[in-house]
C-alpha angles and dihedrals in degrees: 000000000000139000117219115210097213119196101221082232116037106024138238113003103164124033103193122204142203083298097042097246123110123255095231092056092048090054093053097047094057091050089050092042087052099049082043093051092044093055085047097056093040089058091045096056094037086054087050099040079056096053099046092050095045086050097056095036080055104049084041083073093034091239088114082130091059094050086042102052087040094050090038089057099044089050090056103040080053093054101047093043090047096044083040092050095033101050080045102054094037091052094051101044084042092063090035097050088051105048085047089071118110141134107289126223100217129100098230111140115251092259103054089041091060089045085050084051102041091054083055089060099039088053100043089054089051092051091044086048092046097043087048097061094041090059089037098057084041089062094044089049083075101056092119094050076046094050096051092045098064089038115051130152109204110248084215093237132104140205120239102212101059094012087239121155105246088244092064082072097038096051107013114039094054098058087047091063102041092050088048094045081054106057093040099058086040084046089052089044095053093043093046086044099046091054092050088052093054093042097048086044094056088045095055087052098050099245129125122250116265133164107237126181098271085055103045085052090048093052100042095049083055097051083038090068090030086066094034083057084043093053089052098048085051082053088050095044087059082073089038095068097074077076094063121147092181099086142065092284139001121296134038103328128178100294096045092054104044100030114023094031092061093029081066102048084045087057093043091059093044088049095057095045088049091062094047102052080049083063097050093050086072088082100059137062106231139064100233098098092045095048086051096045089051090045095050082063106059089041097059088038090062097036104047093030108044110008098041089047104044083048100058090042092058104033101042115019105027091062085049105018100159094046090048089038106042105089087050097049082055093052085046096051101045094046081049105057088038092053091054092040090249092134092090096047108143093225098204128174113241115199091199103206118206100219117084109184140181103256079058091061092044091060092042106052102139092046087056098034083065105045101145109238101155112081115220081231102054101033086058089066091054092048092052093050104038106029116034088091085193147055090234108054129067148197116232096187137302129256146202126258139139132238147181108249132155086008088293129103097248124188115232148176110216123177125193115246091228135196110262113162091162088087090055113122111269094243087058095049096109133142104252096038086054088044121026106017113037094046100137161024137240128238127289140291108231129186136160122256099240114030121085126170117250089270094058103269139134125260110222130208091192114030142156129003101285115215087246090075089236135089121234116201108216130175084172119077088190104041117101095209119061117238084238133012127209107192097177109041089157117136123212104145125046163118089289095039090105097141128056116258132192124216141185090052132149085257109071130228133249109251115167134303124277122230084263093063088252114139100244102217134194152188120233112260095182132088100233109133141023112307102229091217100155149047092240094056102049086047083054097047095041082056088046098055100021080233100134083181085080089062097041117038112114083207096078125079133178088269092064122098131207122221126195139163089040091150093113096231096035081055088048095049097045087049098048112356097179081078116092106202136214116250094234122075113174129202121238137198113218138144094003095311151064127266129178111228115207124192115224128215124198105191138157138179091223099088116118123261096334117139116260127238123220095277101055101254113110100190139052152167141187094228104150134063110195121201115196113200092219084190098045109005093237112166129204123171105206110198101240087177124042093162088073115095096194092063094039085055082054088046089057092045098048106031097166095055115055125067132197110269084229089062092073123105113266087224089067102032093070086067099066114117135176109273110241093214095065088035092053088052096048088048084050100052086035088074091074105015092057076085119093101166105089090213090052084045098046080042098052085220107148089030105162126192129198118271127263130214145165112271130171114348106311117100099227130098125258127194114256119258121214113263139182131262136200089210145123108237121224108300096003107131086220151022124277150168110278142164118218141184126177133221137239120189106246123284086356126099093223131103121246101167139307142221129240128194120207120221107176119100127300088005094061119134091015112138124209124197111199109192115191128210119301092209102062131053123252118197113235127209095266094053088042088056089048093048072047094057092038097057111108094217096033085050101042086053093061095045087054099048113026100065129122113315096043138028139215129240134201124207131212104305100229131206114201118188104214111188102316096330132075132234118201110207127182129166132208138208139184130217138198116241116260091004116094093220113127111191113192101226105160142035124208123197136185148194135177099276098016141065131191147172122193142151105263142019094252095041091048087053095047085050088049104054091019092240116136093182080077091074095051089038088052098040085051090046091060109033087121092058132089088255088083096035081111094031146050137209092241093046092047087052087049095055094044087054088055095046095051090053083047073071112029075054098050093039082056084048097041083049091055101049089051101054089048088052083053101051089037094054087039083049091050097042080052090061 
């Protein structure tokens, strides 16, 4: 039997059957439960598929603790937050779907009004599903702010203004607002949905809106938590203000302390009374009480908040800010320089004298011997065009280490030859040539800083792809053993392995090329990667990638193994995200390989009163060292920095992942430097923050800026980046490894000090601030480029050479304190148009008073003291580096005897021709 619902005018539109629902409808909903079903099912596998292979890239590694503590966590913050949301939202629509009922005063028939009704109820428990796990994925966003909150290690140092431990603010506060944050946007949800609820019920029976007294009690039970959750987060923004950006300085300031600190806890009050006349109001019928409770609010809200505020600001600090401000600059400047780590800045005089003689030079040989004339930037583009050997392998850039060559420290610059089979011919972009064949790179390029062959190269202690298959690291032309070996150069793992690659195949892999031009080719005997040892896994990882070719391939075996995220710092943030990471790795040579060393940042924005970066945090450590394995991926995070208690919570978190900085190989570890991305941003905030004296600071009067200087071919001025020197700092006994930068007053060319970070054993991580006389003038980079351009020779140089057809290109202009003097240097290089192939062809070198260009380092010494006993002493002192692979000492004093008979010759001949001019002007007097 059925029942058909006929419009008068168009007909049939339902056709009910034995259960009252149309067939039509039946049939869609089965079409639309099964599409549903299956997206479900796809997420659910894909969710699953994501897990497995995260799981296996992770004990790989043998981090599975680390995945497992991370997933465990997010699975529980997602189901409190879901169960939370979703009791919430079903209690609330419960009570609100059942005090909606009523007669209706429409004419459906009975069926279609309980399909009307049963879609109600569908949708409303969809929308209540979907908006669980929303909330529920939104809490569980917040696993790592979770993690740190219930494992916080004290900082030791305490506020003054609510007597909290800093870490209250680090690891705390954060979770309170973001819970709080959390119910009240749930609390809102639940109130806007429940009166949509009301209002679309009454709509489906025919009967106007209007508020009755269930309602009325529902809804104000509802506003009454949304301003109970509103009174808390005013309690919460009381803390907040010693974050404060509105006075003077960061942090709470006058006005915070004696007009918004009492204005919140004003509000908090207001807010809770708010919520309970709303509750009240549940006794009443009007709305009266509930619209008054919600307007006392916002009335306090502007009054205390904005009125009262503003008012203080300009009627009592404004006309004295420094006497009202001062206690609070003082709080600003110490939380600052603590935040950076600047409270431990050696503050030390340095007389800068102008002269710089030989018998300075003399005392200072490794200092010289490791001037840095070769750029990063320049010296990139040779590597790439003279040492990549190959199509398919590439240089990212080059960076600077030191290393013990020849029996000397010696400053260099190294790249990795990486894997890059992108630049393959088209033809040759196959498959199994991106992912079988081309895996890997081969060894390092090397030269010292300073040394360059007579055509404007580099000279390389580590070069080429040798037929050995390892790379040997030499100073020395005649020695038989290299200085260092590297007997698996092999790279895996780097800054361009940006695609997945499998290895131990059946096909085998490029390696290097033997003494006979054959390609030498290998299998991977490591274990870096996933062994794809099963059906099922290489099903997971196909899906992972949408690469079939996984599944199909009749190359790979269960022997094979798959590696992916072999990008250095995209390896370092899947393993441990909470690190922010310094944008130069660097590659190292050590016990026969090559590692990647990353530098590791723990920060927040959460520090008291500290002065923000750019960014928003306003503190910050280098508190991890991270050593990459390129051959294997191996992965080990060393604690640098055990007196930061951000780094020490993650330590308790993750107990299997961090190792004691002493646990690195010494070998490596001499290869630590400081990073130039944190030091940049000490010197940066070291231009204020110098300033102890609240009324210098409030003054800006010994304001200083960062350095500019000339760099490449453009003829602006461009700020001073940190670099690495080979140098012994003022009353050090010996050389060592050090980043400087030097300082400018503000707005003004001229040096006033500069700053300098060791990097070598137990001084690691030491800073040194060097402030000059403030009586003389010191010429800064920017002066000592203009005394350049205004240099007739040196003009008249540029002029000659770099015309159309080549340009010419000039490198970081250093400034290198030696004892109590200090020593410009600047080199130049020209470069062929439309060919990226810099050649350093001249040195200049300053002093206070001097300026000089040669061809050379040692010649432009020798021009610069006038002391030509420089050329043959430096020459000596580096007849065991590359500069003398083509020359010997006894060659270059041969050519200096004949070229000092090419003179005494011209000077005989000069002599002659004189004496004829003369007898020729006395003949023709005679006549």
């Amino acid at each position: 039997m059925s029942t058909n619902y006929q419009d008068d005018n168009e007909g049939p539109l339902f056709n009910f059957g034995e259960q009252g629902i149309p067939a039509q409808v039946i049939s869609y909903a089965k079409i639309f439960a099964l599409i549903v079903a299956a997206i479900l099912l796809f997420f659910v596998l894909s969710f699953s598929r994501s897990v497995y292979t995260d799981w296996l890239w992770f004990n790989n590694l043998q981090l599975s603790g680390v995945f497992v503590t991370v997933l465990t966590t997010k699975f529980i913050l997602f189901l409190v937050g879901a169960l939370i949301f979703g009791m919430g939202f079903a209690i609330t629509l419960f009570f609100a779907y059942k005090n909606s009922g009523g007669p209706t005063t429409l004419t459906l028939p009975e069926k279609a009004s309980k399909l009307i009704d049963r879609s109600l109820k569908l949708l409303v428990i969809t929308i209540g599903v979907v908006l669980s796990v929303i909330f529920g994925y939104l809490l569980a966003s917040n696993w790592e702010m979770f993690l740190r909150f219930t494992n916080s290690v004290p900082f030791g140092q305490i506020e003054p203004v609510f007597g909290k431990d800093i870490s209250f603010y680090v690891f705390s506060l954060p979770v309170l607002n973001a819970v709080q944050s959390w119910l009240l946007g749930a609390t809102i949800l639940f109130l806007l949905s429940t009166f949509a609820l009301y209002f679309v019920r009454y709509g489906i029976r025919g009967v106007t809106f209007s508020l009755t007294t269930v309602i009325k009690i529902q809804l104000s039970i509802l506003a009454a938590l949304v301003m109970f959750i509103l009174a808390w987060g005013h309690w919460i923004d009381r803390w907040e203000l010693l974050l404060s950006e509105s006075g003077s300085v960061f942090g709470a300031a006058y006005t915070d302390i004696n007009a918004r600190k009492p204005a919140l806890l004003i509000l908090t009050v207001i807010a809770t009374l708010s919520g309970v006349l709303l509750l009240i109001n549940t006794y009443f019928r009007g709305l009266k009480l509930l619209i008054g409770a919600v307007a006392l609010w916002l009335a306090f809200l502007i009054l205390v908040n904005t009125i009262w505020p503003s008012a203080v600001q300009q009627l009592t600090v404004n006309p004295n800010e420094f006497v009202k401000e001062e206690p609070f600059i003082k709080r600003n400047i110490e939380f600052t320089r603590t935040a950076y780590g600047l409270t431990d800045v050696s503050d030390q005089f340095f007389p800068v004298r102008n002269s710089v003689n030989s018998d300075l030079i003399k005392r200072n040989k490794q200092t010289i011997n490791n001037i840095r004339l070769w750029d990063y930037r320049p010296l990139s583009d040779v590597y790439r065009q003279t040492q990549l050997i190959r199509s398919y392998y590439d240089f990212k850039d080059a960076d600077v280490d030191r290393y013990n060559i020849g029996g000397e420290l010696r400053q260099v610059l190294l790249s990795a030859r990486e894997v890059a089979p992108e630049k393959l011919d088209e033809d040759s972009q196959t498959w199994t040539n991106n992912k079988l064949v081309y895996t890997h790179g081969m060894g390092i390029a090397m030269s010292p800083v300073t040394e360059f062959t007579q055509e404007g190269k580099p000279q390389y202690f580590a070069k080429d792809i040798p037929a050995e298959g390892v790379i040997p690291i030499s100073g020395s032309s005649g020695s038989e053993e290299p200085d260092l070996l590297v007997t698996n150069p092999r790279i895996y793992y780097g800054e361009n392995t940006l695609d997945y690659v499998i290895v131990n195949t059946k096909t085998e892999e490029v390696d290097y090329q033997t003494e006979d031009g054959q390609l030498f080719r290998t299998k991977y005997p490591g274990e870096g990667g996933v062994q794809l040892s099963s059906f099922f896994k290489r099903l997971a990882f196909a899906w992972q990638f949408t690469d079939v070719n996984i599944l199909i391939s009749g190359q790979i075996t269960n022997e094979s193994r798959l590696q992916y995220r072999r990008e250095i710092q995209e390896r370092v943030q899947t393993i441990a995200p909470f690190i922010e990471l310094d944008a130069d790795p660097y590659i190292v040579a050590a016990e026969g390989q090559l590692f990647w060393i990353q530098d590791g940042y723990t920060s927040t924005d959460h520090f008291p009163y500290s002065d923000p970066m750019e960014s928003g945090d306003n503190y910050i450590r280098n508190s991890l060292k991270i050593v990459i394995n390129a051959f294997s991926g191996d992965t080990e995070f060393y604690i640098w920095d055990d007196s930061d208690p951000i780094v020490m919570t993650y330590a308790k978190i993750f107990p299997s992942l961090f190792r004691s900085g002493e646990d690195m190989p010494e070998e490596i570890k001499s290869h630590v430097r400081y990073p130039q991305g944190f030091f940049s941003i000490q010197a940066d905030k070291y231009l204020r923050y110098h300033m102890t004296e609240p009324q210098n600071f409030y003054n800006n009067e010994d304001l200083w800026s960062l350095a500019d200087e000339k760099f490449g071919q453009g003829e602006t001025l461009q700020v001073v980046e940190p670099y690495y020197v080979i140098m012994k700092l003022p009353g050090e006994e010996k050389e060592e490894f050090v980043l400087l930068i030097p300082y400018t007053p503000n707005e003004r060319q001229n040096l006033v000090g500069w700053m300098a970070a060791r990097s070598d054993g137990e001084n690691y991580g030491k800073l040194v601030a060097f402030s000059f006389p403030k009586d003389r003038q010191v010429d800064g980079p920017a002066q000592v480029e203009a005394r350049i351009d205004n240099d007739q020779d040196i003009s008249a140089w540029f002029t000659l050479r770099c015309t159309e057809g080549s340009s010419c290109i000039r490198g970081n202009l250093l400034v290198i304190p030696i004892e109590d003097s200090l020593l410009y240097a600047e080199p130049v290089y020209i470069q062929a148009e439309g060919v990226t192939f810099p050649e350093l062809k001249r040195v200049i070198l300053a002093t206070g008073d001097t300026v000089v260009m040669e061809d050379s380092l040692h010649e432009a010494l020798a021009s610069l003291t006038g002391d030509e006993s420089l050329l043959l002493q430096n020459t000596s002192q580096e007849d065991k580096s590359p500069t003398l692979k083509q020359e010997s000492n006894s060659g270059i004093l041969s050519e200096m005897e004949i070229l000092q008979d090419t003179i005494k010759g011209l000077k005989d001949h000069l002599s002659s021709l004189e004496q004829g001019l003369q007898r020729l002007t006395e003949a023709l007097t005679n006549k």
